[in-house]
TORKEDREN-347381 format. One line per 3 residues: number of its first residue (from 0); for each residue y, x negated, z negated of N, C-alpha, C. Coordinates in Angstrom, 2 decimals. Example, Ala and Ser with C-alpha at 12.3 -4.5 7.8 and 13.67 -1.06 7.14 Angstrom:
0 = -5.69 -13.19 -7.80 -4.50 -12.30 -7.80 -3.30 -13.20 -7.80 ~ -2.25 -12.85 -7.08 -1.06 -13.67 -7.14 0.03 -12.90 -7.87
This chain:
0 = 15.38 17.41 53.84 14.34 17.71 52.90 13.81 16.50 52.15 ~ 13.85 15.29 53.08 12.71 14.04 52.37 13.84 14.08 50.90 ~ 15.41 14.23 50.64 16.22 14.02 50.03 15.97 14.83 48.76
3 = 15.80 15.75 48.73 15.49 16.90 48.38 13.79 16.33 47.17 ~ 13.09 16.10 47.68 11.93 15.42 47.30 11.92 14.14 46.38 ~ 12.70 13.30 46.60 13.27 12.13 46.12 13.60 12.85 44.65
6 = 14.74 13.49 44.40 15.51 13.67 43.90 14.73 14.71 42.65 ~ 13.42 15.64 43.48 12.86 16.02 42.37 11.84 15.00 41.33 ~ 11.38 14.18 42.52 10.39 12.90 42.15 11.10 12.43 40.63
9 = 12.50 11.95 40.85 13.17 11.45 39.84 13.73 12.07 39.32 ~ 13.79 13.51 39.00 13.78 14.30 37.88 12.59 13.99 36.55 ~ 11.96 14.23 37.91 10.14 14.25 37.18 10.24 12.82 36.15
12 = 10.58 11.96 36.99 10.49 10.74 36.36 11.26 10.44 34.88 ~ 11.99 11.41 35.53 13.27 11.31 34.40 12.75 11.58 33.24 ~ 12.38 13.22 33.20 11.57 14.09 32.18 10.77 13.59 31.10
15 = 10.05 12.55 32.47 8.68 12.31 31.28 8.96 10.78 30.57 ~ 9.96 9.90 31.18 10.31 8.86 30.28 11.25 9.41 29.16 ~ 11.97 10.65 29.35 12.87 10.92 28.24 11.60 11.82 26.98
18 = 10.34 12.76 27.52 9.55 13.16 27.02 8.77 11.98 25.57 ~ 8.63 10.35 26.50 8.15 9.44 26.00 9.24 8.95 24.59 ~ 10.37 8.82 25.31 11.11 8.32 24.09 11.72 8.88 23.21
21 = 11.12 10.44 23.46 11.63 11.57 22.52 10.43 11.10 21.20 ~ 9.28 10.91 22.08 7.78 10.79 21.09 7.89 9.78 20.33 ~ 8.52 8.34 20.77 8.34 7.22 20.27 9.20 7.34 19.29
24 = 10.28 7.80 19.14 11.17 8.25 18.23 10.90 9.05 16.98 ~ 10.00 10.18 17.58 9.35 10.89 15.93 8.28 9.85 15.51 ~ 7.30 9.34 16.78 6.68 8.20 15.68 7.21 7.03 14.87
27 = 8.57 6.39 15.39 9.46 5.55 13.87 9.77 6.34 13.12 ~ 10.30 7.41 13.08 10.73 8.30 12.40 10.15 8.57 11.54 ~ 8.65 8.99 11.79 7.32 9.16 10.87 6.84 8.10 9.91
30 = 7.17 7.23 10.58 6.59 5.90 10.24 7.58 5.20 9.02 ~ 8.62 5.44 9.72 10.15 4.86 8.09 9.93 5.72 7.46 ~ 9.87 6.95 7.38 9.76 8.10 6.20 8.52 7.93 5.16
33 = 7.19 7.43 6.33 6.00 7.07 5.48 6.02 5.67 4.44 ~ 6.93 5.00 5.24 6.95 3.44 4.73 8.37 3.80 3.12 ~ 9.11 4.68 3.48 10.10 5.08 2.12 8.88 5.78 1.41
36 = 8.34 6.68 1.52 7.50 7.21 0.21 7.02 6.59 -0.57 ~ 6.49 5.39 0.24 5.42 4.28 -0.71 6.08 3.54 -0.97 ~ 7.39 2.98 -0.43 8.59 2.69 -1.45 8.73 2.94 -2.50
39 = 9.17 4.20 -2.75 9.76 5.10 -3.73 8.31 5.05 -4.62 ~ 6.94 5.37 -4.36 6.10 5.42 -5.18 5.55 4.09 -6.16 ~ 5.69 3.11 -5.50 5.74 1.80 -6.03 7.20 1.48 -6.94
42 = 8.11 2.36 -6.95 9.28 1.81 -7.46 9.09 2.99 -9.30 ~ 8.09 4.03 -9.16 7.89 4.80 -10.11 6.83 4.68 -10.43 ~ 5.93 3.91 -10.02 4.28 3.61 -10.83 4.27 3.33 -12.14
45 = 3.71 4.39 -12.70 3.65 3.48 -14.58 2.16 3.15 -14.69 ~ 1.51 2.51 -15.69 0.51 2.06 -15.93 0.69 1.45 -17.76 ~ -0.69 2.93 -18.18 -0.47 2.92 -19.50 -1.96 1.65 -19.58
48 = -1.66 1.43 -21.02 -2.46 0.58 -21.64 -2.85 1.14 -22.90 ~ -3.84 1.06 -23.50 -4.19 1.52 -24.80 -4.82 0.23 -25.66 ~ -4.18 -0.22 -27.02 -5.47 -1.17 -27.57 -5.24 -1.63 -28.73
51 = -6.08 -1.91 -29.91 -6.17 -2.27 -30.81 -5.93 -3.74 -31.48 ~ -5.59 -3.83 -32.34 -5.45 -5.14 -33.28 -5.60 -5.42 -34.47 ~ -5.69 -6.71 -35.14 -6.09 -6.57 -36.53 -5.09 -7.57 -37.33
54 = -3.93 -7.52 -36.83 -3.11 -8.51 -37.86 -1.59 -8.09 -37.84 ~ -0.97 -6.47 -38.81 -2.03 -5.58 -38.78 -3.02 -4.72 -38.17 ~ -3.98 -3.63 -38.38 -5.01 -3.39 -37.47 -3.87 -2.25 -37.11
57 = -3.59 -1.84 -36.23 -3.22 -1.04 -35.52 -3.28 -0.94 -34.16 ~ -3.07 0.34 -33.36 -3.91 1.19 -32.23 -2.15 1.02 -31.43 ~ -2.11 0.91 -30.21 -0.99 0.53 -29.49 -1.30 0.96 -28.08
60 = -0.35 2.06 -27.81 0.06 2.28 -26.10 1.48 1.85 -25.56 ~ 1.12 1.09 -24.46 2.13 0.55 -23.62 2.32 0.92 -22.61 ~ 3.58 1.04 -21.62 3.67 1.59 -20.28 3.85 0.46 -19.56
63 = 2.85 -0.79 -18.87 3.40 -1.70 -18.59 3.63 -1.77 -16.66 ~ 3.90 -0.10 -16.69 4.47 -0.12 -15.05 5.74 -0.47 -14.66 ~ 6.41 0.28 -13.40 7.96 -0.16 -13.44 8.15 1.22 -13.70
66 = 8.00 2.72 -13.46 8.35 3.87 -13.38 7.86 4.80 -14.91 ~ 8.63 5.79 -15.60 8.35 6.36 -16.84 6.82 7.40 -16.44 ~ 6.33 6.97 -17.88 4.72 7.79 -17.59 4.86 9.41 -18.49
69 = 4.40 9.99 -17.75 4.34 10.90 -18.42 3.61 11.82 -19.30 ~ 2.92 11.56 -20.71 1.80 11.98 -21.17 1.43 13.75 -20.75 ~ 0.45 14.19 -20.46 -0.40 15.32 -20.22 -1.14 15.73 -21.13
72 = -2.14 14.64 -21.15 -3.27 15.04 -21.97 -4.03 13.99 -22.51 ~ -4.63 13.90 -24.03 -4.96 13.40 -24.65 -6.52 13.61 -25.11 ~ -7.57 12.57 -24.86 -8.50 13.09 -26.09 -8.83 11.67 -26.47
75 = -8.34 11.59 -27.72 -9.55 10.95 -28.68 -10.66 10.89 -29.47 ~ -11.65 9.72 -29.31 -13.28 9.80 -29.51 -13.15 8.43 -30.43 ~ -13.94 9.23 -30.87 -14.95 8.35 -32.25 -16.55 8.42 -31.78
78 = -16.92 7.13 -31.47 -18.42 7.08 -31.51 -18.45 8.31 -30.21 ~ -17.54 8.37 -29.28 -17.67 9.22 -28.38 -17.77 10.84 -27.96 ~ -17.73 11.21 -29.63 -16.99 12.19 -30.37 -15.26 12.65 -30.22
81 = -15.41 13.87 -29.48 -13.50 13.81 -29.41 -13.44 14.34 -31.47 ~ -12.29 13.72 -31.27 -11.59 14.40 -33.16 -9.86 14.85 -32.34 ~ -9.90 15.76 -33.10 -8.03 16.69 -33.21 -7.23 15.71 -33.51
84 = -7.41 14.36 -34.45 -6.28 14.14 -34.88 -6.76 12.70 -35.77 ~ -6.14 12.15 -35.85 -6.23 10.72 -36.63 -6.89 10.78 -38.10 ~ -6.87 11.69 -38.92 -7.06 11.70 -40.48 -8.91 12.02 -39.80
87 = -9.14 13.05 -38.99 -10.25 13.01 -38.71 -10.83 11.88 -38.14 ~ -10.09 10.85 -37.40 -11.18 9.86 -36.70 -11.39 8.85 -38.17 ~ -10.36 8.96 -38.30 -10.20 7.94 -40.19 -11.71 8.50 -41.15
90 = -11.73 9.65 -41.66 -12.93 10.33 -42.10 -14.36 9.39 -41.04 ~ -14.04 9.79 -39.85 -15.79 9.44 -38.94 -15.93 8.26 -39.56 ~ -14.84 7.29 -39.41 -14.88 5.71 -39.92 -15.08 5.35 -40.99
93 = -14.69 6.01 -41.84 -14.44 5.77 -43.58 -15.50 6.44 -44.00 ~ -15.21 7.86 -43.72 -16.24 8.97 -44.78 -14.89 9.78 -45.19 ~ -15.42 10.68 -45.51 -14.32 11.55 -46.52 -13.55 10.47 -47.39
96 = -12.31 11.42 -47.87 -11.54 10.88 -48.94 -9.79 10.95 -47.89 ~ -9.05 10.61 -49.11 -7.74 10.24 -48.60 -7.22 9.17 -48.09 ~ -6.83 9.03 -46.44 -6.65 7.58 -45.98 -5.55 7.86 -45.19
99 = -4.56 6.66 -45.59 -3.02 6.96 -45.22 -2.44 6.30 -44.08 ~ -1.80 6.64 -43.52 -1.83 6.30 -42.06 -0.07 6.23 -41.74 ~ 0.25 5.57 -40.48 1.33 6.00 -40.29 0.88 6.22 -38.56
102 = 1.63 7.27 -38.33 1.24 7.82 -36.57 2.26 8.12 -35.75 ~ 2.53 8.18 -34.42 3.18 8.84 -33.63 2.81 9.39 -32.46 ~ 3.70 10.67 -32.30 3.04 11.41 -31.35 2.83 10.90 -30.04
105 = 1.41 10.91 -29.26 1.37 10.73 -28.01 1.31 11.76 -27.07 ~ 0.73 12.46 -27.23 0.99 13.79 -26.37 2.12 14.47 -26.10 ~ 2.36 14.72 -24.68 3.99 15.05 -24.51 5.13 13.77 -24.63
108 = 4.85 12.94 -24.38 5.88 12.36 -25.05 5.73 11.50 -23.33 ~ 6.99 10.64 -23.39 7.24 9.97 -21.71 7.68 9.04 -22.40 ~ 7.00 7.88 -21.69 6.97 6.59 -22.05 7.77 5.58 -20.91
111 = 9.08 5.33 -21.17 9.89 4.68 -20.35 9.00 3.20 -19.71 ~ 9.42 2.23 -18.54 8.90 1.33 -18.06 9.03 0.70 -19.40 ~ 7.84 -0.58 -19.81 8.20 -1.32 -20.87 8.24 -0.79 -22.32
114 = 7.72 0.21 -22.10 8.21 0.92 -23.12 6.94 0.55 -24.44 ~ 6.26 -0.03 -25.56 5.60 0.12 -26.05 5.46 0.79 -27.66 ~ 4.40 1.33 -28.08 4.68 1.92 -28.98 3.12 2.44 -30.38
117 = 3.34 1.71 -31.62 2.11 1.57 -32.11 2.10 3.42 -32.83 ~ 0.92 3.57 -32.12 0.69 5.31 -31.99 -0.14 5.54 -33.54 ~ -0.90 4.60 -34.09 -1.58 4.78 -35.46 -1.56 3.14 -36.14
120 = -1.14 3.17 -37.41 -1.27 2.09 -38.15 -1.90 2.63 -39.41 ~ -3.07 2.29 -39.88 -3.92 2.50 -41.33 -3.12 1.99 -42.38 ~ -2.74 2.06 -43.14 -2.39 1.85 -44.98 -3.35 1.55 -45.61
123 = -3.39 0.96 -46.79 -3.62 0.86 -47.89 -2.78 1.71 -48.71 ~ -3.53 1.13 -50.17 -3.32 2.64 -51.39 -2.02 2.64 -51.61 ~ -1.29 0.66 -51.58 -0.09 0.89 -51.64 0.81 1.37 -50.60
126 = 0.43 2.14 -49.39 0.83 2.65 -48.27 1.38 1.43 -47.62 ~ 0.86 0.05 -47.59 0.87 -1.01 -46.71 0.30 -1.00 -45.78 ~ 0.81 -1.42 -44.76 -0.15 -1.93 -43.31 -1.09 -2.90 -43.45
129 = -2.79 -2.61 -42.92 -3.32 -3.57 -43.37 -3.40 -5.08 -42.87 ~ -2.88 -5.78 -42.86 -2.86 -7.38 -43.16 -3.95 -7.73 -42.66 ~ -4.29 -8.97 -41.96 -5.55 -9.65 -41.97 -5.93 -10.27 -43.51
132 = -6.96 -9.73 -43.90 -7.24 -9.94 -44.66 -8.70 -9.94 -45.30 ~ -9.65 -10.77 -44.91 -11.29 -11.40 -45.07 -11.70 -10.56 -46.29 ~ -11.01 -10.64 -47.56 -11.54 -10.52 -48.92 -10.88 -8.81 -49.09
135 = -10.54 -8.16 -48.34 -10.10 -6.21 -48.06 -11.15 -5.90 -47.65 ~ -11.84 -4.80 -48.27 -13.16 -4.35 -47.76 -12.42 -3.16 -46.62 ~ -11.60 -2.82 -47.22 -11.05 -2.08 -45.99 -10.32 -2.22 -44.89
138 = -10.17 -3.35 -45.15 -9.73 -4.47 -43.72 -11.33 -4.61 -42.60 ~ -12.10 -5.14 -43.47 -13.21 -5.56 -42.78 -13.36 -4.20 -42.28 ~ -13.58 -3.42 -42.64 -14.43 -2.00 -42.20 -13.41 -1.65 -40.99
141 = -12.38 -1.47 -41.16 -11.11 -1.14 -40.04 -11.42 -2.08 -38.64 ~ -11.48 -3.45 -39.11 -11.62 -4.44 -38.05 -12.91 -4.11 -37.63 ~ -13.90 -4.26 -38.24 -15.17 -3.99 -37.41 -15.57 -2.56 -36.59
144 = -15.14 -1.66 -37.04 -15.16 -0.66 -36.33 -13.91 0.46 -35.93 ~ -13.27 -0.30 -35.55 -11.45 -0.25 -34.71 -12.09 -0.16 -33.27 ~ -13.40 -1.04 -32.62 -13.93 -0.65 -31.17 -14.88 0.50 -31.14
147 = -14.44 1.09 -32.24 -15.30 2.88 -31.97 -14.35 3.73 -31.63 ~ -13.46 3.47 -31.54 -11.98 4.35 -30.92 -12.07 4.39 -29.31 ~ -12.13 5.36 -28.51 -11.36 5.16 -27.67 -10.75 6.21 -26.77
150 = -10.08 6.24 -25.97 -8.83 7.74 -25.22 -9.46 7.59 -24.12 ~ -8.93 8.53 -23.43 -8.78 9.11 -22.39 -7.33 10.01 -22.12 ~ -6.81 9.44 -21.50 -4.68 10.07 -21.49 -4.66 10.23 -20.15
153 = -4.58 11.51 -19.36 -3.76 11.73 -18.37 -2.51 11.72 -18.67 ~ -2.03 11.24 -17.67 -0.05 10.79 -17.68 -0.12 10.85 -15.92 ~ 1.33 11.35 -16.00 1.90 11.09 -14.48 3.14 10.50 -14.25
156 = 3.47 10.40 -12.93 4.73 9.98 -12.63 6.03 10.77 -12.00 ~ 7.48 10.14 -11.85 7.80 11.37 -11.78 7.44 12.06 -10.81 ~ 6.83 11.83 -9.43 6.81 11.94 -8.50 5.22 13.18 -8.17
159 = 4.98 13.52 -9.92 3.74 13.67 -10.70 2.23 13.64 -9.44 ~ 2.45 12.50 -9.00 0.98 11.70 -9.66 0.51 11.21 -10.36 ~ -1.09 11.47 -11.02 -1.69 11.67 -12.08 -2.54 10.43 -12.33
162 = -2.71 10.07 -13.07 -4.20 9.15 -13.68 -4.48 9.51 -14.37 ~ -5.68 8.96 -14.76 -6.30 9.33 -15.99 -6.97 7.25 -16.89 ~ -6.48 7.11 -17.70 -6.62 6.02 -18.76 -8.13 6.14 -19.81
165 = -8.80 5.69 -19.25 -10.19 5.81 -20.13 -10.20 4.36 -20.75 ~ -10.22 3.97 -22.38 -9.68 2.28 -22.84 -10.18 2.78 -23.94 ~ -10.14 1.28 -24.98 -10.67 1.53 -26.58 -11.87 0.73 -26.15
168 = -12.76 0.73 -27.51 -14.07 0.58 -27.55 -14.43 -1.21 -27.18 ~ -15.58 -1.09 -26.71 -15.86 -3.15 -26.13 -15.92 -3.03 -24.69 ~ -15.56 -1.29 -23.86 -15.57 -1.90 -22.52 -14.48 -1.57 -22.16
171 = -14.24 -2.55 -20.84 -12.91 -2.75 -20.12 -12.16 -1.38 -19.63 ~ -11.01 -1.07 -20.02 -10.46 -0.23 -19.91 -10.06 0.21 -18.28 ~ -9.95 1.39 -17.77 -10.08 1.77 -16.15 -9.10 2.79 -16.20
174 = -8.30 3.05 -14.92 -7.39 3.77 -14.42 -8.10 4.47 -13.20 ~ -8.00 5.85 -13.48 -8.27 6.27 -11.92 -6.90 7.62 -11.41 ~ -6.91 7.59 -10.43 -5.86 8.47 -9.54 -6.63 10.15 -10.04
177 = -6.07 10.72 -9.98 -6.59 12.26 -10.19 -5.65 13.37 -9.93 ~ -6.21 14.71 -9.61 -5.03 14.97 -8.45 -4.15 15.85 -9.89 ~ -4.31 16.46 -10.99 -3.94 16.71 -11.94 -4.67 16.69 -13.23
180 = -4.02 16.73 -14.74 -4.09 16.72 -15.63 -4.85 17.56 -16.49 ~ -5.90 17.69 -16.78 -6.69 18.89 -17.61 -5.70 19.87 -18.66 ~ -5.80 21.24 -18.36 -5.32 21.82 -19.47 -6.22 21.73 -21.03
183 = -5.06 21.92 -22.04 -5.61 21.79 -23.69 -6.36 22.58 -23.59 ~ -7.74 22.15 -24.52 -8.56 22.86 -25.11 -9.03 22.32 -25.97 ~ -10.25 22.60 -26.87 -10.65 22.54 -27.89 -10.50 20.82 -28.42
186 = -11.01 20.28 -27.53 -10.96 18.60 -27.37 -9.51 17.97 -27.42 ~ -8.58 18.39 -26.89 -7.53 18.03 -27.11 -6.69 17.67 -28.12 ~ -6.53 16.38 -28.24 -6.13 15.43 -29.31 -4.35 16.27 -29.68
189 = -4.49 15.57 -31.00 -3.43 16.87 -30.96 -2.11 16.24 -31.93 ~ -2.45 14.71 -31.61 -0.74 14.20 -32.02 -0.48 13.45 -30.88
């Protein structure tokens, strides 16, 4: 019998060290799988930029992550005012009248790593880009109030996690995580 006893003892024993290294095993297991995600998520992070200039004055988004961003949603503000569309933020700035522009679409559109791209450039009458230029009254007016612009762009990744890009204006532009993208509505910028 004492044999008998032994033999279950070190069953027992057996059990629960194979129980242990069954466990320690899903915890690497858990642990490499957790440590690849944030791999993989760091290897697709984009990070948009939004911002203005005056030589010429034009409005510029960049993707300066490593991973393609994906635009969602758009609003642009004037004076903190959303407007539909560029000819309208041009009007808040100017006033009425005809002001010529050259634009490209940001909404919808996926912005490869590196990818940059000037989203509004103002004209002149001769449909020129405006120039730095002191003695252009419509230079000056553009330059001085070019920091009344500013977005707000959800974009994701492919992995679609979301941010949201709040930039423009005289304060420092901020990224925050968000778990998705607002659907269009009325506010929604619409090039």
């Amino acid at each position: 019998m004492p044999e008998q006893k032994e033999t279950r003892r070190a069953s027992r024993y057996d059990a629960v060290i194979a129980t242990l290294v069954g466990l320690c095993a899903l915890c690497v297991s858990a642990y490499t799988a957790y440590v690849q995600r944030q791999q993989v998520r760091a290897a697709v992070w984009p990070i948009l930029e939004f911002d203005s200039s005056n030589a010429p004055i034009h409005f510029t988004l960049a993707n300066k992550g490593v991973g393609p961003a994906i635009i969602r949603h758009v609003i642009l503000k004037v004076d903190a005012q959303p407007v539909r569309n560029w000819k309208e933020a041009l009007e808040k700035i100017l006033g009425p009248g005809e002001h010529l522009g050259s634009e490209s679409d940001m909404s919808g559109h996926v912005f490869a790593a590196g990818e940059s791209m000037d989203v509004f450039t103002p004209r002149d009458a001769e449909n020129n880009p405006l120039n730095f230029d002191k003695s252009n009254p419509l230079w000056v007016k553009l330059n001085k109030d070019r920091g009344r612009v500013t977005v707000e762009i959800c974009y994701c990744s492919t992995l679609d996690e979301c941010w949201t890009l709040r930039a423009g204006g005289l304060t420092p532009s901020t990224t925050t995580e968000t778990s998705r993208c607002p659907t269009p509505s009325a506010t929604t910028f619409q090039q």
